[in-house]
N, C-alpha and C positions, 0 to 999 in steps of 0.2 A: 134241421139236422137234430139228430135225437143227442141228447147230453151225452157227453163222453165222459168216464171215469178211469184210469186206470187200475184202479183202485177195487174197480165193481167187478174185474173180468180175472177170472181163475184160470192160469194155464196149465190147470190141469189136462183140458180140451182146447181142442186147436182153435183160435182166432180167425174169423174171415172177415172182413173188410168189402165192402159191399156200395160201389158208387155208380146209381144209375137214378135219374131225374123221374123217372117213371115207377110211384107209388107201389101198381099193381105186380111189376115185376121186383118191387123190392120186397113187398110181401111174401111173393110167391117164394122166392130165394133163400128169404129169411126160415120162412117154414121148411122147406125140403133139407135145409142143411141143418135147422135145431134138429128135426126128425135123426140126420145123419150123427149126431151129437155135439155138432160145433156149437162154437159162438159167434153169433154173429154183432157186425157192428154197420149200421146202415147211415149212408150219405148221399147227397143231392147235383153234389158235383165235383170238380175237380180241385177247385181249393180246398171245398170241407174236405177231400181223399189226404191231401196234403196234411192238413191241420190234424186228422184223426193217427194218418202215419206215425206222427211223432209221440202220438198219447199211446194208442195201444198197443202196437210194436206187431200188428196182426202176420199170421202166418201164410197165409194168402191175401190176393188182392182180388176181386171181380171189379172188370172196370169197363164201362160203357163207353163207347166210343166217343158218340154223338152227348154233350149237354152243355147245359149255357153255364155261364160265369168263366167255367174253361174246361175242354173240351179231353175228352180220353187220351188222347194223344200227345196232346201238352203235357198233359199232367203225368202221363208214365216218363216222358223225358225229365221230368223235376226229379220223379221221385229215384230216377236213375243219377239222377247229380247228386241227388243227398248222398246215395250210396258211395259214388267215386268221392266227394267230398270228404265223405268219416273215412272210407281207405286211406286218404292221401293225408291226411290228418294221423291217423295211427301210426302208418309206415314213419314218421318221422320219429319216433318213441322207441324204435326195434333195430335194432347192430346188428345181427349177424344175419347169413342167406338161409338159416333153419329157423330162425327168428319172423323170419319174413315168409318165408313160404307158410307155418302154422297159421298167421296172418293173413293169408291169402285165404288157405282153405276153409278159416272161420268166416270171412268176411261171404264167401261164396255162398253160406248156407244164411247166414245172417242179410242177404240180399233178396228178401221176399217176391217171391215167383209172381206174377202180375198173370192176369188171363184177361184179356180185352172178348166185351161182348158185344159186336155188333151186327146190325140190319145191313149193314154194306160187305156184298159179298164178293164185289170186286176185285181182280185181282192188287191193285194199284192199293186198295185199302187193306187187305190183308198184307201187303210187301212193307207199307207201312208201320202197320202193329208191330210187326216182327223186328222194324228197322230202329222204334222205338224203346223197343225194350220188351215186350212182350213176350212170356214163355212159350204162348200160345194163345187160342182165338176159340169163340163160341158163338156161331149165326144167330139169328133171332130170328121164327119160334125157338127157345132153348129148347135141347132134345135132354132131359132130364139125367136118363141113364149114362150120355156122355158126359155130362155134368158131375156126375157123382164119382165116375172111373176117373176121371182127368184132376179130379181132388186128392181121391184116395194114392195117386201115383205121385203127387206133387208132397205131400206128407209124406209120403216115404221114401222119395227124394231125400225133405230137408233132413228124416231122420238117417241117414246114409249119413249125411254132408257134420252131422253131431256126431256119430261116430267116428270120423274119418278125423274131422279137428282135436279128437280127446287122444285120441292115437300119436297123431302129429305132435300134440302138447308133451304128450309123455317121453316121446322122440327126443324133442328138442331138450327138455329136464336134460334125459339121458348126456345129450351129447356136452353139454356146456356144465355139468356138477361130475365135483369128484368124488366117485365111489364111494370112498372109504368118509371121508370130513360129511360128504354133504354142501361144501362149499363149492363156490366156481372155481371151474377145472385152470388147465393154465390156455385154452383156446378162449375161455370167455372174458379170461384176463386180456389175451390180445385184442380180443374187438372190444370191450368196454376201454380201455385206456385209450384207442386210436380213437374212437370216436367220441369220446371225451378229450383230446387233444386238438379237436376240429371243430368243435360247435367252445372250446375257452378258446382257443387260438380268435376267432372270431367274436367274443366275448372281452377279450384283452382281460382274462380273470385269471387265477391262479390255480395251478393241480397240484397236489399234493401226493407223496409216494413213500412209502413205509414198506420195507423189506423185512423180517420176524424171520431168526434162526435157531433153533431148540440148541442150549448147548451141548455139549458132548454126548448127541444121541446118537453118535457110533457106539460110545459105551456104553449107553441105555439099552441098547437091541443086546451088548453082547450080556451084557450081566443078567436081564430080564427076560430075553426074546421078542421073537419078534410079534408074536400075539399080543401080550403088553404093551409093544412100541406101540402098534396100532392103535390101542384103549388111548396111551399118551396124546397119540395125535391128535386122536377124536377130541379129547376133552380139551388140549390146545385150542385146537379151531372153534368150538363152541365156544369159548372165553375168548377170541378173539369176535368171533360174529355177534356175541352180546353184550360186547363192548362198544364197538361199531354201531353206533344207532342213527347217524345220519342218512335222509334216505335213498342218498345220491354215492353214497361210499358202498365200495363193493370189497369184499374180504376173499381172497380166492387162497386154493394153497398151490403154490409156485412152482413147487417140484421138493422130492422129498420128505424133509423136514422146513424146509422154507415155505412161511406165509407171504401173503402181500397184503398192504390194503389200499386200495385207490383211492381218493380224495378230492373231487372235483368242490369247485369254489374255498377252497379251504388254505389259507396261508400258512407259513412255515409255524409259526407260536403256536395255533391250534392244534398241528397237525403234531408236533414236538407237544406237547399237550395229553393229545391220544393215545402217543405212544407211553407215552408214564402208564396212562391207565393200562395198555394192555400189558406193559410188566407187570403192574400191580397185580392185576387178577391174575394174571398163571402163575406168580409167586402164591398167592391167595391158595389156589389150588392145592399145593402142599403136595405136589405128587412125589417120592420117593426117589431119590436118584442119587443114590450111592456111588456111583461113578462118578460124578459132576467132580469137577478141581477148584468150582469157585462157591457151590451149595450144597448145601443135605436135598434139596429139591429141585426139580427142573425149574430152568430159567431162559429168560429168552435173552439175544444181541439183536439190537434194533438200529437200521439204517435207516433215517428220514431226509427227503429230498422234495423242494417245492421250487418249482419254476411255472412263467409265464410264457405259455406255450407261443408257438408262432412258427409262421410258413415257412419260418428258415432253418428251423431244427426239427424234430419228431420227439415221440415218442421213447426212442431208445437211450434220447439223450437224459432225460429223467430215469430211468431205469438206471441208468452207468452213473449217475452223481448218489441213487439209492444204494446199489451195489456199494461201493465206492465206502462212502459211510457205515456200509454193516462190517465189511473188510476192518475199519478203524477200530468198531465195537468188537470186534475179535482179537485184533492185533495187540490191543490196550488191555485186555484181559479176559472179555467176555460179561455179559449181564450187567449190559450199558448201552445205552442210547448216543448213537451220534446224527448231529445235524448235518450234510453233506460230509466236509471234512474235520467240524467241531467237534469238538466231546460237550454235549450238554449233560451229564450224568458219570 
């Protein structure tokens, strides 16, 4: 097998992947598609197709049925396991059903079109190919011109299947960020905390929950307006998401003027911790707020709540011990931190 690099092959131009035991038609193949301007990468059988799959990430596959070590047929059912393998593998990384479907649609184009070439023209061996995995089949004499139509259709295929994922991706942005912050909305608040309540419930680890309420920004809107409030928000939420630098913590805004921040593996001192920092910075900020009854500047009330999740409570129950505590930080005066029902501040 000729040495493989990833290193050597620009994909600038499409990749092809090329496994047939017989010299004269790897030449012949190799030359007609440089001509077409691919690149090509040539192999002897069905492990080297395997071993080269993973180096060069080729855009097609030409793969001969019939060769020794392991045979066309085999080896397209492998290279169909790799693929359901890295699916089933991702899907576990992805909460929500818009999460999962951009997911799909990437992995679909990401699932390199195979074309088996073979002398057997049997029905039983073409039901085969097909049953394999196979997009499609090419008899041997190879008829050229079929050859080059059935490439140039499978490239613009996979370019369809890129366009169609960048769509999806933009999709899903759309539906789980909030407009105005840029942060996660309050739907990606819901599926990030449930299934961060399901893989620590199963972990016996701890989640952490931080509620952020701007104080007196009824009065901010009324003295400023509400194009201002908005600038407020904006620069809120940035001081909170650049504060938040673990990469498992998620910063969404809740509704309103209420932030969140999620906190998986994170105990209650940490997380009481965080919260100092995120008063600190939107104090930091210095934003004006003539209104406020406890600052010259906006400030925030912070609820923090840390449980150890489990099959016998949810989700909602950490949200209402968060609540709970921002409630306290209001009631006590405002531009204070409480720990469920503590005043740590």
């Amino acid at each position: 097998m000729k040495s493989i690099s990833s290193l050597s092959l620009s994909k600038k131009s499409p990749v092809i992947l090329v496994a047939d035991d017989d010299p004269v038609i790897r030449m012949t193949l190799r030359r007609i598609m440089e001509h077409e301007g691919y690149q090509v990468v040539e192999v002897a059988n069905g492990k080297q197709c395997l071993d080269a799959y993973e180096t060069v990430k080729p855009d097609i596959i030409l793969l001969d049925a019939v060769m020794p070590v392991m045979d066309g047929f085999t080896c397209c059912q492998e290279l169909l396991q790799i693929n359901r393998d890295n699916l089933k593998s991702a899907m576990t990384k992805f909460n929500s059903e818009l999460e999962i479907h951009e997911l799909l649609i990437s992995k679909l184009w990401k699932h390199t079109p195979i074309v088996m070439i073979t002398n057997l023209d049997d029905e039983d061996s073409i039901n085969r190919a097909f049953d394999v995995g196979a997009i499609n089949f090419i008899t041997k004499p190879i008829q050229l011109t079929v050859l080059r139509r059935q490439l140039r259709q499978l490239l613009k295929q996979a370019q369809v299947y890129k366009q169609l994922e960048a769509a999806n991706k933009a999709l899903q942005e759309l539906a789980n960020e909030d407009s105005l912050t840029g942060l996660a909305n309050r739907r990606r608040f819901d599926d990030y905390i449930n299934t961060q309540w399901i893989n620590l419930a199963q972990q016996e680890s701890p989640l952490s929950l931080i509620l952020c309420d701007i104080d007196f920004f009824k009065l901010y809107n009324d003295q400023y307006g509400h194009p201002m409030g908005d600038v407020c928000l904006k620069k809120v939420g940035h001081a909170l998401n650049s504060t938040v630098q673990k990469y498992q913590d998620l910063v969404a805004r809740y509704g309103g003027e209420e932030f969140a921040v999620i906190m998986p593996n994170t105990h209650a001192a940490g997380a009481v911790h965080i919260a100092h920092l995120i008063q600190s910075e939107v104090r930091d900020l210095r934003i004006n707020h003539d209104g406020s009854l406890v600052s010259q500047y906006v400030t925030l009330s912070l609820g923090v709540a840390t449980v150890i999740p489990t099959w016998d409570a949810s989700p909602l129950d950490l949200i209402m011990d968060a609540d709970k505590a921002l409630y306290q930080a209001k009631e006590a005066g405002r531009n204070r931190i409480f720990s469920n029902v503590k005043m740590v501040v």
